[in-house]
C-alpha positions in Angstrom: 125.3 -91.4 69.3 122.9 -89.5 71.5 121.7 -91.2 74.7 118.8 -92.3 75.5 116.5 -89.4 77.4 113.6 -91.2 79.8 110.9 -89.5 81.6 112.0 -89.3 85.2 110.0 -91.8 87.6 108.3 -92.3 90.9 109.3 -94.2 93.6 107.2 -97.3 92.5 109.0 -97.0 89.0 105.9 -95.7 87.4 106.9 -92.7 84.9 106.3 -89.1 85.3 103.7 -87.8 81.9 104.4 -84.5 81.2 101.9 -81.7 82.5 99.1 -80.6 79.5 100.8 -76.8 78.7 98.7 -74.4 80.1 95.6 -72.1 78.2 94.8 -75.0 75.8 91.9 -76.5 75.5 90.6 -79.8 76.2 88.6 -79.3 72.7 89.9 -78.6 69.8 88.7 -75.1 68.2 85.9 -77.7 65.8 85.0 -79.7 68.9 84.5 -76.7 70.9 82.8 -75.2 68.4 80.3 -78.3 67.9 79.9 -79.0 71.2 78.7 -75.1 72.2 75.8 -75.0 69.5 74.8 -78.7 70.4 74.1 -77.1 73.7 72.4 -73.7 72.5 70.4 -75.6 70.3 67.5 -75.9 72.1 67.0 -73.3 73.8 68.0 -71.2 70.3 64.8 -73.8 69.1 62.5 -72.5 71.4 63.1 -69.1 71.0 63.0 -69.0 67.5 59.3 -70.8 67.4 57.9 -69.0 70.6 59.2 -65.6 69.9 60.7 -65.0 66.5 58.2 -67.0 64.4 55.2 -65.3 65.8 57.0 -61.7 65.6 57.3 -62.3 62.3 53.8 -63.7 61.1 52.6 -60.2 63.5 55.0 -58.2 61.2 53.8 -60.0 58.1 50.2 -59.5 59.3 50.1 -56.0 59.9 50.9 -55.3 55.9 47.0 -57.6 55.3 43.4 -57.0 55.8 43.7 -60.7 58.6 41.0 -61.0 60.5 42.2 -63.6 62.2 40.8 -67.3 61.3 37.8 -65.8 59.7 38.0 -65.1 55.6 40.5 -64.6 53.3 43.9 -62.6 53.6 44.6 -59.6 51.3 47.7 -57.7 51.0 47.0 -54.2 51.9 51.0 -52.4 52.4 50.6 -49.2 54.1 46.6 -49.0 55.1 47.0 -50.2 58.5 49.8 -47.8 59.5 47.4 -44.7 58.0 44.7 -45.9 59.8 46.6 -45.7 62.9 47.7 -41.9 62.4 44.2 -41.1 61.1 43.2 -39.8 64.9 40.6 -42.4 66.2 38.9 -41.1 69.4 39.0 -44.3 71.0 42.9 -44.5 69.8 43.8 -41.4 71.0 41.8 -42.1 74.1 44.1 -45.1 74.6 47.4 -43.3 73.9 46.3 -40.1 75.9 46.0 -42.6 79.0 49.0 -44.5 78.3 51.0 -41.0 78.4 49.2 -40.4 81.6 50.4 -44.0 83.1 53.9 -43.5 81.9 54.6 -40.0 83.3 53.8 -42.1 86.5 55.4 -45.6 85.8 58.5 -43.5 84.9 58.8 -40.5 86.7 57.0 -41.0 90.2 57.6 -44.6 90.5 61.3 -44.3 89.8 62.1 -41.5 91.4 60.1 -42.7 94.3 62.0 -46.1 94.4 65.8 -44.3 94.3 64.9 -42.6 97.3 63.7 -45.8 99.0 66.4 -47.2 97.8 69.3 -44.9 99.4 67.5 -44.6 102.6 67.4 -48.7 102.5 71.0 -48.6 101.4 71.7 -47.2 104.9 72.6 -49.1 108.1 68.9 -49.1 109.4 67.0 -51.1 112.2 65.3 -53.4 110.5 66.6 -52.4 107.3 66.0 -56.6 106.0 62.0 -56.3 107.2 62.0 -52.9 105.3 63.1 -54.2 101.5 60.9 -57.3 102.1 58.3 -54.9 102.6 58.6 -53.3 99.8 59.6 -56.4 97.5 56.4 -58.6 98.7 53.9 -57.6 95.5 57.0 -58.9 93.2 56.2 -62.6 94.4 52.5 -62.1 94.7 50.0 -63.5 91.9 49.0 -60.6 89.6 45.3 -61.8 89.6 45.4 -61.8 93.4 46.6 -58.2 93.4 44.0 -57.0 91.1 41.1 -59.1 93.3 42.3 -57.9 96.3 42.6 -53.8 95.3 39.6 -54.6 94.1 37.5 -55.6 96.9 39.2 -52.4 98.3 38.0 -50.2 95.9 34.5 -51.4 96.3 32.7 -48.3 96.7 30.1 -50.1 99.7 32.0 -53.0 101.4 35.6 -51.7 100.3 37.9 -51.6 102.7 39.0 -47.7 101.8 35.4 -46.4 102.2 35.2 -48.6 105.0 38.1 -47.3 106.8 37.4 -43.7 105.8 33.7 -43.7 107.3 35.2 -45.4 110.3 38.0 -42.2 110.5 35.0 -39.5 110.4 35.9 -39.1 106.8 32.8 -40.1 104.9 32.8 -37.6 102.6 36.1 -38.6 100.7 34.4 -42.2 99.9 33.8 -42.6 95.7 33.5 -45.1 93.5 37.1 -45.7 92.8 37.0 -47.7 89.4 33.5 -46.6 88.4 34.1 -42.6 88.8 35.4 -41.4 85.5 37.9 -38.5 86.9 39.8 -41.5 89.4 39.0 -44.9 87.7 42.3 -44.5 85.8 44.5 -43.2 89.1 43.1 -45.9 91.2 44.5 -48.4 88.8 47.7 -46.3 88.2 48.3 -46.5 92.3 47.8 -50.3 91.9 50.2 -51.1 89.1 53.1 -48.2 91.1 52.3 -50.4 94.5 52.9 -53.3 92.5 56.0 -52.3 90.9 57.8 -50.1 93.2 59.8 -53.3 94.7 61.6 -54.3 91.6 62.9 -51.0 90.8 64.0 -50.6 94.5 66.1 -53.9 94.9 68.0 -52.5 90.9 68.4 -49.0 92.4 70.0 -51.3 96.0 72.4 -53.7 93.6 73.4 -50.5 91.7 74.2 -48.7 95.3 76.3 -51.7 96.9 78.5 -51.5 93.8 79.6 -48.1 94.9 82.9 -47.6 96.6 82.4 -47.1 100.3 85.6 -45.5 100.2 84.3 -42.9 98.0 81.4 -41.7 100.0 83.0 -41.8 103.4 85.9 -39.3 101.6 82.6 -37.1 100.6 82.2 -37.3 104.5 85.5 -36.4 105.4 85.4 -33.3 103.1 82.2 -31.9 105.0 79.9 -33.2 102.2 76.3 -33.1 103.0 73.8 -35.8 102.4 72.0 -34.3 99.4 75.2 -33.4 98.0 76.5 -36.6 98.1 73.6 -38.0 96.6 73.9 -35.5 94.0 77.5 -35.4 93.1 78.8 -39.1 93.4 75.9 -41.1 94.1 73.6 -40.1 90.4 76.8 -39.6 88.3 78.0 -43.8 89.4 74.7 -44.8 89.2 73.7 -43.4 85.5 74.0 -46.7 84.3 71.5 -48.5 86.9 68.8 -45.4 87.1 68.9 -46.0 82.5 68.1 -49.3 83.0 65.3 -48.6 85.2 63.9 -45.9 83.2 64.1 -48.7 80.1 62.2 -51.3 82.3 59.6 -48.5 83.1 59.5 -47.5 79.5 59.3 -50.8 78.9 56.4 -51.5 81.6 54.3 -48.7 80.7 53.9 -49.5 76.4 53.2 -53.1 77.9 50.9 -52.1 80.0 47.6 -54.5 80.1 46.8 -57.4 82.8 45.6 -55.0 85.5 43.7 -52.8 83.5 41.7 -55.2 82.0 41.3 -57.6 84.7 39.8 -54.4 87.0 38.3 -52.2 84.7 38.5 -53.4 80.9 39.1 -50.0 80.1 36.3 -48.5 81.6 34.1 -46.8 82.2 33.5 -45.0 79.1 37.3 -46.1 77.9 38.7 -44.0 80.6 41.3 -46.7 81.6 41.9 -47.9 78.4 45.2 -48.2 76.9 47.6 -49.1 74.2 47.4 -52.9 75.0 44.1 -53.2 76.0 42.9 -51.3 72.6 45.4 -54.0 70.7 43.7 -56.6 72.6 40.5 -55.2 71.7 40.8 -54.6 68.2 42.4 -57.9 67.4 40.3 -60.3 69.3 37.1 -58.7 70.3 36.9 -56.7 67.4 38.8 -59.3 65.2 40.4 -57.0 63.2 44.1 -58.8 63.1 45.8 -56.9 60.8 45.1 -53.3 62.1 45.8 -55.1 65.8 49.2 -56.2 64.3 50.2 -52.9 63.0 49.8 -51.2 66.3 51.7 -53.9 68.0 54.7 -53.7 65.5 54.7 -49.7 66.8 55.5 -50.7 70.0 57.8 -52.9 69.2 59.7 -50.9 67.0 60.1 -48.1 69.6 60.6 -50.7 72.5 64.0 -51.5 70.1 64.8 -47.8 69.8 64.5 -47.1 73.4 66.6 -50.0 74.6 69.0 -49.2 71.7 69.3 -45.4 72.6 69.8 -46.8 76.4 73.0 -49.4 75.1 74.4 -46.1 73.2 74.5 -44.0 76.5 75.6 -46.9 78.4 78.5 -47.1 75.9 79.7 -43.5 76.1 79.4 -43.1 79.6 81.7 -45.6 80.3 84.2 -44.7 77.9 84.1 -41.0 79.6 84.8 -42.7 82.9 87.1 -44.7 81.2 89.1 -41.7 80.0 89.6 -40.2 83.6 
């Protein structure tokens, strides 16, 4: 007959229980389950009624004739979407502009922020006060930027006329926001000032993920700084420079709070824009339906962009992957 086996025991006679094996879970697989979508829940709630739910009443009201709370709701398919590509002045005003304020959102603002961003990325005197410097508008209140360029731009007690008579430079003083060749530059300088500090702390994460080992070899092998820049530094940081052209992209389609809280798209719709021509044509105009289908444009090539973005992304990394 076998003998009795008995866990082995401490001193005080109290017995040893064997150790849990490890990589198993506390939760069974249904537990686990339950107890994961118990915590997503709400915040799966709130999305769905704050974001989905009005996406898809836009979507659904872009294919009617809504004017919002006023009258009756026809179906109307296609009609909005014509009218859109029909060439409306005051619509291709708006999208003329907004290519205008993406070439700089996109192009000067984020090339202008990598090189801040390298030069930052070096061991500098006072390199901390410097990206403060240029992070500050992030944390400032977007209505108190636009109040404060705008007392700037005041073209009698503004402080750039001010300063400019006071430098013997009189005759460079204008009316910033009321000339119709500058009122759409002076808000484009506001929005860049504004924005330059985000994409300069992504461009300074995507730089400390770099190797030091890699760029003091560049060193080593007589490497200048330009080509450093341009052989190691771009090619590592594809990745971090697509996701700042997406945010840009991004940025510029979206474009809206400082135009209309300087300007509203004035004078003459000279700073007006996608958004603020949405804005106006739904709730000014209250024509919901046609304001519905040019929202659902941007939205749709918003998706596109940031999907073409994942796609390179992907690819990229398996090429450095296969090295």
């Amino acid at each position: 007959m076998a003998a009795d086996v008995h866990p082995p025991k401490l001193a005080g006679g109290q017995e040893l229980t064997p150790a849990r094996p490890r990589g198993r879970s506390r939760w069974p697989r249904h537990g686990s389950a339950t107890a994961f979508w118990l915590a997503v829940a709400p915040a799966v709630a709130v999305f769905g009624v704050f974001t989905v739910w009005p996406m898809l009443q836009v979507v659904g009201a872009s294919f009617t004739n809504s004017r919002g709370f006023a009258g009756t709701v026809d179906f109307t398919g296609l009609e909005n979407y014509r009218t859109i590509f029909s060439a409306d002045p005051t619509l291709v005003k708006a999208v003329t502009n907004t290519a205008v304020y993406a070439f700089f959102k996109i192009v000067v603002q984020t090339v202008a922020a990598f090189l801040i961003a390298v030069l930052l990325h070096r061991r500098l005197l006072l390199g901390n006060a410097y990206r403060a410097i240029f992070f500050a508008p992030m944390v400032i209140s977007p209505v108190a930027i636009v109040f404060t360029w705008s007392f700037m731009y005041d073209p009698t007690t503004g402080t750039i006329n001010q300063l400019l008579a006071g430098l013997g430079l009189g005759f460079l003083q204008q009316d910033w926001l009321g000339d119709y060749d500058l009122a759409l530059y002076s808000v484009i300088l506001v929005d860049l000032w504004s924005g330059l500090g985000f994409s300069v702390v992504i461009f300074l994460a995507g730089l400390s993920t770099i190797p030091a080992e890699i760029l003091e070899a560049a060193r080593v092998d007589g490497a200048r700084a330009w080509g450093t820049v341009r052989h190691i530094t771009l090619p590592l940081m594809a990745p971090t420079i697509g996701l700042v052209l997406v945010l840009a992209v991004n940025g510029a389609l979206r474009a809206f709070d400082t135009v209309y809280l300087m300007t509203r798209g004035g004078p003459g719709n000279q700073t007006q824009l996608f958004m603020t021509q949405v804005f106006f044509e739904g709730l000014v105009k209250n024509n919901f339906g046609y304001a519905s289908a040019m929202a659902v444009l941007v939205i749709v090539l918003l998706v596109g962009i940031a999907t073409t973005q994942n796609k390179l992304n992907r690819r990229m990394d398996e090429r450095m992957g296969n090295r």
